[in-house]
Chimera marker file (.cmm) of the C-alpha trace (Angstrom):
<marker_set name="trace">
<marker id="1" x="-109.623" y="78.970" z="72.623" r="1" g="1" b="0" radius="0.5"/>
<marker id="2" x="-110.700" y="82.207" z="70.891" r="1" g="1" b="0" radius="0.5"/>
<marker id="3" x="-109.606" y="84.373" z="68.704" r="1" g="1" b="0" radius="0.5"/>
<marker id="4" x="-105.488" y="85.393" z="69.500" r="1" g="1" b="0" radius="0.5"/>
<marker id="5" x="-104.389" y="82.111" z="70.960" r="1" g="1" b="0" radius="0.5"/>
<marker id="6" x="-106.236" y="79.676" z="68.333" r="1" g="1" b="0" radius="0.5"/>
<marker id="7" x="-104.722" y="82.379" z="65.705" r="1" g="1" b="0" radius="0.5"/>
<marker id="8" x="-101.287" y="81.353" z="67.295" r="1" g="1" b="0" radius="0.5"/>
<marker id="9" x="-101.502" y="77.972" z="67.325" r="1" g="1" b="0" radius="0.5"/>
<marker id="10" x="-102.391" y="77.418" z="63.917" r="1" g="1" b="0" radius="0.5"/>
<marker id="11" x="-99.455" y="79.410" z="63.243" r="1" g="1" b="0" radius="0.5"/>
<marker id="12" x="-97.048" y="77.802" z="65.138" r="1" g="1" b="0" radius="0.5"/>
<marker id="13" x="-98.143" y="74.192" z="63.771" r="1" g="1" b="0" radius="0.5"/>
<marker id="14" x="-97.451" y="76.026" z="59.697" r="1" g="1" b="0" radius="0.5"/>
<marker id="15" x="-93.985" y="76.765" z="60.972" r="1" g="1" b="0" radius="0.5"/>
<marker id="16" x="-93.131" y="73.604" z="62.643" r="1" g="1" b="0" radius="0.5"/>
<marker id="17" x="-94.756" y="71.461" z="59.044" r="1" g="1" b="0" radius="0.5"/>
<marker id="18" x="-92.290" y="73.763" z="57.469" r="1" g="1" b="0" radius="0.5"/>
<marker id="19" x="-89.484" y="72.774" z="59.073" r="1" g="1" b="0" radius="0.5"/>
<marker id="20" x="-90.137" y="68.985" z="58.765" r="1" g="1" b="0" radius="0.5"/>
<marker id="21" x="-90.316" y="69.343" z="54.958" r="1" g="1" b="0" radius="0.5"/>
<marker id="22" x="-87.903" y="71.656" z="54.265" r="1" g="1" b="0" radius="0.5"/>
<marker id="23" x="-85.187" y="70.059" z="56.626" r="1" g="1" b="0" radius="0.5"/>
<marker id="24" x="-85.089" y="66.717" z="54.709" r="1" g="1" b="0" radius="0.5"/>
<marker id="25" x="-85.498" y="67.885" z="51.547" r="1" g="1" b="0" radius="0.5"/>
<marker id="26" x="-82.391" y="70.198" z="51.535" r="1" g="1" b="0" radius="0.5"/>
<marker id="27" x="-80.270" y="67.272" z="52.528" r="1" g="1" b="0" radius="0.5"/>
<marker id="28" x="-81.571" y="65.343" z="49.808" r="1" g="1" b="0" radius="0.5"/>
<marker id="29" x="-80.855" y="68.212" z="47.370" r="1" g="1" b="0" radius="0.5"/>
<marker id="30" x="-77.395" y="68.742" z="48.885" r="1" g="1" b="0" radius="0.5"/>
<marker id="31" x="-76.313" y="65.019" z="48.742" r="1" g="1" b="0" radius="0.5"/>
<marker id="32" x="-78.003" y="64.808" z="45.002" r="1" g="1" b="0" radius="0.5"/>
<marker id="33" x="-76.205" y="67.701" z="43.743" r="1" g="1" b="0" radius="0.5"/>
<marker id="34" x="-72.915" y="66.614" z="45.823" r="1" g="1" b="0" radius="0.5"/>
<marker id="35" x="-73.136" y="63.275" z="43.676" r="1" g="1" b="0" radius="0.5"/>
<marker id="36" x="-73.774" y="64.930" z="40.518" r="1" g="1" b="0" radius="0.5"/>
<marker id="37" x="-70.349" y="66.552" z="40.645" r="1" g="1" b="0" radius="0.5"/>
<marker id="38" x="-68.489" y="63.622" z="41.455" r="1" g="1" b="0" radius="0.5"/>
<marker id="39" x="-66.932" y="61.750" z="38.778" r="1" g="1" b="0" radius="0.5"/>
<marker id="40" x="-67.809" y="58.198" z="38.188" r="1" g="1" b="0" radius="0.5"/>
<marker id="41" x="-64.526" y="56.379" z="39.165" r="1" g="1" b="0" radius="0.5"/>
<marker id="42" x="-65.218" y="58.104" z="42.561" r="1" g="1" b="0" radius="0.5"/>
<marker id="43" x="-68.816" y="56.046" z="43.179" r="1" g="1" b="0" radius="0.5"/>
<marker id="44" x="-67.060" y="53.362" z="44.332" r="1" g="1" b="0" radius="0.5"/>
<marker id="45" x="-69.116" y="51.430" z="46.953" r="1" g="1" b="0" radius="0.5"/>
<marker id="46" x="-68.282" y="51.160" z="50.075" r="1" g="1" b="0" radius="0.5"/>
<marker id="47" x="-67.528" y="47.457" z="49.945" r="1" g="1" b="0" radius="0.5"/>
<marker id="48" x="-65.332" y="47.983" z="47.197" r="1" g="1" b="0" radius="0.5"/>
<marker id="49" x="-63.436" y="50.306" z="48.871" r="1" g="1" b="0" radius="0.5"/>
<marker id="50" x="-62.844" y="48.679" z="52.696" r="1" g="1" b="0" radius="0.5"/>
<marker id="51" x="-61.983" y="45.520" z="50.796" r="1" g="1" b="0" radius="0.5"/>
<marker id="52" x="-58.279" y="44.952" z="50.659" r="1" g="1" b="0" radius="0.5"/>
<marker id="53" x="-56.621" y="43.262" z="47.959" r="1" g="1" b="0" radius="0.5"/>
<marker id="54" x="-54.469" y="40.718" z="49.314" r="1" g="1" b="0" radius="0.5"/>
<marker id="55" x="-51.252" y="39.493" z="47.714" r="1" g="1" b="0" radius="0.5"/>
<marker id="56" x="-50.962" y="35.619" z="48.392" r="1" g="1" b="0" radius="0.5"/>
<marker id="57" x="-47.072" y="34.825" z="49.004" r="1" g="1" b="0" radius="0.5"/>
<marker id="58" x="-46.115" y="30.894" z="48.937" r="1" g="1" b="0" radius="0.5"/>
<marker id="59" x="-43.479" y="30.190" z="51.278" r="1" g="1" b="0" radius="0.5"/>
<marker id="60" x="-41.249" y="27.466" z="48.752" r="1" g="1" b="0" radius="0.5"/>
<marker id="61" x="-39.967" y="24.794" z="50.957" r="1" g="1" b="0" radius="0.5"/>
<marker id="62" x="-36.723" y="23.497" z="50.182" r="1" g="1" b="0" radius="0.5"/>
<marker id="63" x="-36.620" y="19.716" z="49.223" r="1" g="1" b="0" radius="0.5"/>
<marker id="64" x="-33.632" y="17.395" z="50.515" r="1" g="1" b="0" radius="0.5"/>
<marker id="65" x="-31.912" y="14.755" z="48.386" r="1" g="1" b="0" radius="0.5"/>
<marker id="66" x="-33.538" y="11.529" z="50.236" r="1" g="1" b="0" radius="0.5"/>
<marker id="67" x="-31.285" y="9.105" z="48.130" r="1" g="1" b="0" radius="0.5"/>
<marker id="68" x="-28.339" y="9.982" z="50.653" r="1" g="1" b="0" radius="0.5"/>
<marker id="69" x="-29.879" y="7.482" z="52.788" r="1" g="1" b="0" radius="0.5"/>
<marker id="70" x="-29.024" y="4.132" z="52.384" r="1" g="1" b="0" radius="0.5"/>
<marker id="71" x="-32.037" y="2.210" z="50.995" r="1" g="1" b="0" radius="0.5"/>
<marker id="72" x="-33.722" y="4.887" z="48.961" r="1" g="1" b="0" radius="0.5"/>
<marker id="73" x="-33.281" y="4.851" z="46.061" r="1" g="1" b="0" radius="0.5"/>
<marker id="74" x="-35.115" y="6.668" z="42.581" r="1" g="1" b="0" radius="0.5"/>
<marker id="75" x="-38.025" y="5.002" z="42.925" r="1" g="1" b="0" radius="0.5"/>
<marker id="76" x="-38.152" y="4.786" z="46.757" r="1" g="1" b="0" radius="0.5"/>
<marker id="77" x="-37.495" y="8.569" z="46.827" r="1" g="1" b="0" radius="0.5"/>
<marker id="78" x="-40.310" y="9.204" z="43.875" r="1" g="1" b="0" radius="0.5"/>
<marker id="79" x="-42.918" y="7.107" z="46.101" r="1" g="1" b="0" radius="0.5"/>
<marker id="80" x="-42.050" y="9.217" z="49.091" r="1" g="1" b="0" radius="0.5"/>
<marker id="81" x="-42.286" y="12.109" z="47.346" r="1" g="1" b="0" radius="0.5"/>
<marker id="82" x="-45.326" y="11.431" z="46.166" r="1" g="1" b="0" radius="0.5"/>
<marker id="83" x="-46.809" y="10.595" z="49.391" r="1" g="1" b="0" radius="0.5"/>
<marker id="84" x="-45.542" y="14.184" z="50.740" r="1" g="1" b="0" radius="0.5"/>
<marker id="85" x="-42.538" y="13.032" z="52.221" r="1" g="1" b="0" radius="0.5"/>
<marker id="86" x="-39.904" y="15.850" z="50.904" r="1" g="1" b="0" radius="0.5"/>
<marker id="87" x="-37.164" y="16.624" z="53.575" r="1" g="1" b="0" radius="0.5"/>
<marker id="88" x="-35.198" y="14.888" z="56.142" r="1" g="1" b="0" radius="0.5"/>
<marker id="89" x="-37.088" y="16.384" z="58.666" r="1" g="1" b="0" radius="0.5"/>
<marker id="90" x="-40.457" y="14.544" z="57.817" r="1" g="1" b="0" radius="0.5"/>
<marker id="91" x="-38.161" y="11.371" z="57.375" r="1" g="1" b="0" radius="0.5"/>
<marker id="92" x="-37.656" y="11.198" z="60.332" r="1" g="1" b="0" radius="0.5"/>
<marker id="93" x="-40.814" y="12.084" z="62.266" r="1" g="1" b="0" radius="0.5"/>
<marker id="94" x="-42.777" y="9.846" z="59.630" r="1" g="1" b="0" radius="0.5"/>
<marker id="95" x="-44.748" y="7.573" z="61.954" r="1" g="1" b="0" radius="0.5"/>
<marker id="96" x="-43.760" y="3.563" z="61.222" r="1" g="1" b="0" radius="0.5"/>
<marker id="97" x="-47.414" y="2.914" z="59.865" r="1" g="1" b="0" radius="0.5"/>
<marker id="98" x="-47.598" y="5.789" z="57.152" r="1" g="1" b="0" radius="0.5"/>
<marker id="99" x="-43.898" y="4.252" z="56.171" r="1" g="1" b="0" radius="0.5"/>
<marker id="100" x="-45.193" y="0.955" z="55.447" r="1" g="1" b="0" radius="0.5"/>
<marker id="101" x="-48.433" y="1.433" z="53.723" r="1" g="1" b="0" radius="0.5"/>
<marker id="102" x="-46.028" y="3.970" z="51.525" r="1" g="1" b="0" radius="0.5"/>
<marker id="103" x="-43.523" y="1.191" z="50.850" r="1" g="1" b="0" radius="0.5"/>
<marker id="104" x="-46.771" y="-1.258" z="50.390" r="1" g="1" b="0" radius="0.5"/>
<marker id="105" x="-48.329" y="1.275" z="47.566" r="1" g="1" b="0" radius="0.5"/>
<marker id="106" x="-44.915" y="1.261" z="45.869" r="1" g="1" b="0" radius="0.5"/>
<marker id="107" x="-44.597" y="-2.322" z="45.887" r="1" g="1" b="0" radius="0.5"/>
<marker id="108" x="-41.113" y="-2.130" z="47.788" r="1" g="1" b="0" radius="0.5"/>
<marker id="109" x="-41.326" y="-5.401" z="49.887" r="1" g="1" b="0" radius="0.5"/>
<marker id="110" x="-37.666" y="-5.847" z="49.995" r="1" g="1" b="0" radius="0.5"/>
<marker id="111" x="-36.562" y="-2.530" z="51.610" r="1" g="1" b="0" radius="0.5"/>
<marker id="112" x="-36.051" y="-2.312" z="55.434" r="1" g="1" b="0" radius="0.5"/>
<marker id="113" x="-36.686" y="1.284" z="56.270" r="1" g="1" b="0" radius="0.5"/>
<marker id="114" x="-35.702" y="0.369" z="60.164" r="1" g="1" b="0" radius="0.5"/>
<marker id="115" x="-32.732" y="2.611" z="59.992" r="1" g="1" b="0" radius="0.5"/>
<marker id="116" x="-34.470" y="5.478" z="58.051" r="1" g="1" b="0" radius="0.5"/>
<marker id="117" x="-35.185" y="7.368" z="60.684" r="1" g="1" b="0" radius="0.5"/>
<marker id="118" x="-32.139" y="7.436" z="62.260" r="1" g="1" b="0" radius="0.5"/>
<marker id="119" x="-29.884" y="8.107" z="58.978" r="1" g="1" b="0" radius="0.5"/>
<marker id="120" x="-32.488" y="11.359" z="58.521" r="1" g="1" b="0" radius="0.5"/>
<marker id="121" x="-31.393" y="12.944" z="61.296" r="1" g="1" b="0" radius="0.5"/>
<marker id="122" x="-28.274" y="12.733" z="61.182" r="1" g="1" b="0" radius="0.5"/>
<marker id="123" x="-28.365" y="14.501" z="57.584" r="1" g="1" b="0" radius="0.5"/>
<marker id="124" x="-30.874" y="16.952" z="59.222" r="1" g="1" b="0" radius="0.5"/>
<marker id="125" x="-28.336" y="17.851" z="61.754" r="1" g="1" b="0" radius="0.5"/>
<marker id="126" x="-26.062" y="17.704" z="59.045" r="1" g="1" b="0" radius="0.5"/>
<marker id="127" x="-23.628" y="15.311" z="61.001" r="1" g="1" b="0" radius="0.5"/>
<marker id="128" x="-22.621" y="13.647" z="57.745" r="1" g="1" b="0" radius="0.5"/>
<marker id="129" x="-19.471" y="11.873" z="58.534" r="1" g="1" b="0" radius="0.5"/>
<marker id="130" x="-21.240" y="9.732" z="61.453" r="1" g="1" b="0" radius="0.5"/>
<marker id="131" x="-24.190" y="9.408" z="58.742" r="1" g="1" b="0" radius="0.5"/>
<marker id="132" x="-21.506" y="7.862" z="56.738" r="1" g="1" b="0" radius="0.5"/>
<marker id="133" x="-19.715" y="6.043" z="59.038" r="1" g="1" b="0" radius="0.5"/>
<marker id="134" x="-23.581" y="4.449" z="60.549" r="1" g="1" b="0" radius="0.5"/>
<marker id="135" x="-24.120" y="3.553" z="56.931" r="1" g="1" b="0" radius="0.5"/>
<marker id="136" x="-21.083" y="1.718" z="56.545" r="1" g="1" b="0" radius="0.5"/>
<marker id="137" x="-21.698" y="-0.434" z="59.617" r="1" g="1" b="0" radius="0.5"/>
<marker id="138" x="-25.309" y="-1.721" z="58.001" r="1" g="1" b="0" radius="0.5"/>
<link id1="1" id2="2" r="1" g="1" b="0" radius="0.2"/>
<link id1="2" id2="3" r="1" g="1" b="0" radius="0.2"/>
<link id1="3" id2="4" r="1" g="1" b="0" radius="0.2"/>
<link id1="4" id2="5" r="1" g="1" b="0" radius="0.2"/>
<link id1="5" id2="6" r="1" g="1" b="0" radius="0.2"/>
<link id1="6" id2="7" r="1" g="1" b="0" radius="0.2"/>
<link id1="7" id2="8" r="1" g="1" b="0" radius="0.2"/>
<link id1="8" id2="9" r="1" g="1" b="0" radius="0.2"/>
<link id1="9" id2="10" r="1" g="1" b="0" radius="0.2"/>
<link id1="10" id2="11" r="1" g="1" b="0" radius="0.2"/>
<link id1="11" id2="12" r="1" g="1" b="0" radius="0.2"/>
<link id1="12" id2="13" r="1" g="1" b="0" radius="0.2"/>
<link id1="13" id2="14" r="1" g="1" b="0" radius="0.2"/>
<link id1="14" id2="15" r="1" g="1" b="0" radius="0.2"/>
<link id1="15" id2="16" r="1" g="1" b="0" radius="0.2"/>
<link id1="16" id2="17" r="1" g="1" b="0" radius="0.2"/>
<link id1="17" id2="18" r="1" g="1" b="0" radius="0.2"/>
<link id1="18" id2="19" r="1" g="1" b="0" radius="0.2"/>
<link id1="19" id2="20" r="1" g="1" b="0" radius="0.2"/>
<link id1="20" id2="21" r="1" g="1" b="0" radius="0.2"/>
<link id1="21" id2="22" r="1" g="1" b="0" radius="0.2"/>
<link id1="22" id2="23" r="1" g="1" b="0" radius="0.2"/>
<link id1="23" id2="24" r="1" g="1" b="0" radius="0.2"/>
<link id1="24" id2="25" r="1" g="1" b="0" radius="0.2"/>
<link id1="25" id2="26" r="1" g="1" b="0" radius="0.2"/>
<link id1="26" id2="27" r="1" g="1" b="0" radius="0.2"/>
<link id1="27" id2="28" r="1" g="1" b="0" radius="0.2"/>
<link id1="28" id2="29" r="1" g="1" b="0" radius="0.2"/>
<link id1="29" id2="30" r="1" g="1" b="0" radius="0.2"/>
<link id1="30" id2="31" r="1" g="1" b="0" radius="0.2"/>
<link id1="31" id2="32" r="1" g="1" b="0" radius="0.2"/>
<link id1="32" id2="33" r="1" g="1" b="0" radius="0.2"/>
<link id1="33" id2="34" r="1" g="1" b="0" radius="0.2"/>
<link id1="34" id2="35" r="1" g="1" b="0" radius="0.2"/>
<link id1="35" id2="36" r="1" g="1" b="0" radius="0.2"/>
<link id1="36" id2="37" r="1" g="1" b="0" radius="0.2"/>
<link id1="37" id2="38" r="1" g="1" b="0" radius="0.2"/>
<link id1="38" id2="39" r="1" g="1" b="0" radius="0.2"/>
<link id1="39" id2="40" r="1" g="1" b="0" radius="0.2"/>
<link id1="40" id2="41" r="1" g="1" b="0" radius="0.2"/>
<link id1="41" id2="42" r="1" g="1" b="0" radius="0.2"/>
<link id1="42" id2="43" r="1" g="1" b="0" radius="0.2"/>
<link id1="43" id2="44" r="1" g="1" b="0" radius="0.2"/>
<link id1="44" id2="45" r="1" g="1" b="0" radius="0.2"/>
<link id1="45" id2="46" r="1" g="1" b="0" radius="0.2"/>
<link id1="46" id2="47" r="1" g="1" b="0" radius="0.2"/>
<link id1="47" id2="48" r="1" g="1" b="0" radius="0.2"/>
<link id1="48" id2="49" r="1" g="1" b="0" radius="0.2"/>
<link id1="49" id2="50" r="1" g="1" b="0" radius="0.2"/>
<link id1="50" id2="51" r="1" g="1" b="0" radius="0.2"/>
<link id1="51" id2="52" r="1" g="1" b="0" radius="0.2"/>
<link id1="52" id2="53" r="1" g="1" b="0" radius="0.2"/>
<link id1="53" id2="54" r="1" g="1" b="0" radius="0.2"/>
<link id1="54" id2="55" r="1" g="1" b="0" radius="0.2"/>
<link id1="55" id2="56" r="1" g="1" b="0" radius="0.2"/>
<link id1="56" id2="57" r="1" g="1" b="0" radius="0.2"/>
<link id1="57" id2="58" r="1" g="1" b="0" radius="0.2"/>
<link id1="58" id2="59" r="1" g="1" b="0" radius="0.2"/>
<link id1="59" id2="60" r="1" g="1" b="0" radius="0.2"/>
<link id1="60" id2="61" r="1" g="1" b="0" radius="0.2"/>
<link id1="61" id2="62" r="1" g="1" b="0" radius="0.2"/>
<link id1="62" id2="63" r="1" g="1" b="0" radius="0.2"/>
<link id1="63" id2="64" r="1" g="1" b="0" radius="0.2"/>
<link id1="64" id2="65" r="1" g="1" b="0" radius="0.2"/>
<link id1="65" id2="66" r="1" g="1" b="0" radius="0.2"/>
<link id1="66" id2="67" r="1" g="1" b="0" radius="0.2"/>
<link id1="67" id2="68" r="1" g="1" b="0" radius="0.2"/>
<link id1="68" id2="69" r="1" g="1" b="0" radius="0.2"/>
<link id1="69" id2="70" r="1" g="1" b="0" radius="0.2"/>
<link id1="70" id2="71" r="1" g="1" b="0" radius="0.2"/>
<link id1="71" id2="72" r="1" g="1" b="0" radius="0.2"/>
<link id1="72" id2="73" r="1" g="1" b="0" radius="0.2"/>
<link id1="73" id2="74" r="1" g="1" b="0" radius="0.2"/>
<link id1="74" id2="75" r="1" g="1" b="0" radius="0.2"/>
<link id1="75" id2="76" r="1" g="1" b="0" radius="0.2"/>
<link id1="76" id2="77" r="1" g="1" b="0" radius="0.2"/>
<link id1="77" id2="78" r="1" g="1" b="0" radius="0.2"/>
<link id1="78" id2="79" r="1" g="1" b="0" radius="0.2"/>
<link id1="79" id2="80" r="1" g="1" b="0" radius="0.2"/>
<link id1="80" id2="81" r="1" g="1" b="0" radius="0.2"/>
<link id1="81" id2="82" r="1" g="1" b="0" radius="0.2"/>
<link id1="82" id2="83" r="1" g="1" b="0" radius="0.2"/>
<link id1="83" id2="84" r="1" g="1" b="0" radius="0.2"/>
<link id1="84" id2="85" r="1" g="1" b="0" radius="0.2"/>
<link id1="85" id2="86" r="1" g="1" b="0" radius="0.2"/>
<link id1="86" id2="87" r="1" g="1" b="0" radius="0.2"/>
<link id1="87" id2="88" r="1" g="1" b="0" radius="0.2"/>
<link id1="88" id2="89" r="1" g="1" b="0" radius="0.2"/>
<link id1="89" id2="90" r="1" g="1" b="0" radius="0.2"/>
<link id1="90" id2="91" r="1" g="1" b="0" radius="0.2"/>
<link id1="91" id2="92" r="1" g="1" b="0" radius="0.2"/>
<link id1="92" id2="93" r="1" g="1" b="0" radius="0.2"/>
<link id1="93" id2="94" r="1" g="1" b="0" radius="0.2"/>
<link id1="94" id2="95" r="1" g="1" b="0" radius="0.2"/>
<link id1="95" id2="96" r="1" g="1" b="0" radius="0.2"/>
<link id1="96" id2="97" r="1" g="1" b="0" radius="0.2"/>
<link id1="97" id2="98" r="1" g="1" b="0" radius="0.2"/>
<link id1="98" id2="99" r="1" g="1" b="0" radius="0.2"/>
<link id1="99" id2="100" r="1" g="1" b="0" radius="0.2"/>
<link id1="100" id2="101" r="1" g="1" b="0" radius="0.2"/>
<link id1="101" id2="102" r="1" g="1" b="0" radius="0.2"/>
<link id1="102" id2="103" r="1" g="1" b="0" radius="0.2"/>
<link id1="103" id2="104" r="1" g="1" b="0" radius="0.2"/>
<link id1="104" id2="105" r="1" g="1" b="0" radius="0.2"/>
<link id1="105" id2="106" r="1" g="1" b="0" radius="0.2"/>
<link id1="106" id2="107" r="1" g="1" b="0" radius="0.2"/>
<link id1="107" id2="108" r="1" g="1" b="0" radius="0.2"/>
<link id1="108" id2="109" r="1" g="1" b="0" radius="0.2"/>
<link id1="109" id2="110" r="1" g="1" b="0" radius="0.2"/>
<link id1="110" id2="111" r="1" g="1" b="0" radius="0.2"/>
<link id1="111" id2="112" r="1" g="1" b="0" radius="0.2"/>
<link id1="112" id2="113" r="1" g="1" b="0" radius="0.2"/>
<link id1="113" id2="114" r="1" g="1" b="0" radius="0.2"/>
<link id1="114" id2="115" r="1" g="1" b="0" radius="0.2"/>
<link id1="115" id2="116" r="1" g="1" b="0" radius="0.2"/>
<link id1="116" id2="117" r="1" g="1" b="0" radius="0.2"/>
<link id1="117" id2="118" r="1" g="1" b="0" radius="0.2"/>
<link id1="118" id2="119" r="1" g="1" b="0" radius="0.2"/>
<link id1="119" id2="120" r="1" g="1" b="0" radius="0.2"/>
<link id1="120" id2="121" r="1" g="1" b="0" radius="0.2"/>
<link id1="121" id2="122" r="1" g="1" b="0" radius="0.2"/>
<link id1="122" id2="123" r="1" g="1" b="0" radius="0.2"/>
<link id1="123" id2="124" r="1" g="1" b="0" radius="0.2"/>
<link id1="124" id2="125" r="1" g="1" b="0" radius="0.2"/>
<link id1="125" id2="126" r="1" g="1" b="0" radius="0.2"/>
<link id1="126" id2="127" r="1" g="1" b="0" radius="0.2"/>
<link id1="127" id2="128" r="1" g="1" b="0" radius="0.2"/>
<link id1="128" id2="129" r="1" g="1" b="0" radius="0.2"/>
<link id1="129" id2="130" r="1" g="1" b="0" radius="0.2"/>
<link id1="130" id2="131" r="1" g="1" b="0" radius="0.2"/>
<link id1="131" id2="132" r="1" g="1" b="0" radius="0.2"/>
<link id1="132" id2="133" r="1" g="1" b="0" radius="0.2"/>
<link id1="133" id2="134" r="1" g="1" b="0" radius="0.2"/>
<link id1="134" id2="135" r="1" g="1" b="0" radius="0.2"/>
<link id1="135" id2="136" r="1" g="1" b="0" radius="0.2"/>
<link id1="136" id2="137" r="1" g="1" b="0" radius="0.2"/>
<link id1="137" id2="138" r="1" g="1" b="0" radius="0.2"/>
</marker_set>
């Protein structure tokens, strides 16, 4: 390479080094300057911002009256209660084991839940002139 071409070269490379620098750096000005102007409730991070805030809503469940059924009574229904046993619904799908340990804990040996089940759904179908009428044959 002599003279005109090596001349052209070198020039060419200048340009191209120019470019590289002065590329970059006017982004990095521009996005500086950009965040200068903001205000500061406005550099919010990203996280912050894509993050919703949830509202937790409790669905309230509405408790039955277990001393309708014959053989509960205040401190039958208290120990079911406690033992998360609130409607007639879970009365009656209660399985006979978590009954008995319940009635064990609460020292109830004389109660005969046998008939529990039955009287609970009849109040949860609300059929409560049979309930009454199975309770007075017992």
């Amino acid at each position: 390479m002599t003279g005109k071409a090596a001349e052209d070269k070198k020039t060419s490379l200048g340009w191209l080094w120019l470019f590289l620098l002065t590329i970059p750096l006017y982004c990095l000005l521009r996005w500086f300057i950009k965040w200068m102007l903001l205000p500061n409730y406005e550099r919010i991070s990203s996280i912050e911002i894509e993050t919703p805030r949830v509202r937790t809503e409790y669905k309230t469940i509405m408790e039955d009256d277990l001393t309708k059924i014959k053989g509960i009574g205040p401190k039958m229904d208290q120990a079911l209660r406690s033992a998360g046993i609130r409607t007639f619904h879970e009365l009656a799908v209660v399985q006979e084991r978590k009954l008995e340990s319940i009635l064990e804990a609460a020292n109830a040996r004389i109660v005969d839940p046998s008939t529990w089940k039955e009287q609970a759904r009849l109040a949860l179908r609300g059929e409560w002139e049979e309930l009454e009428a199975f309770q007075n044959q017992l």
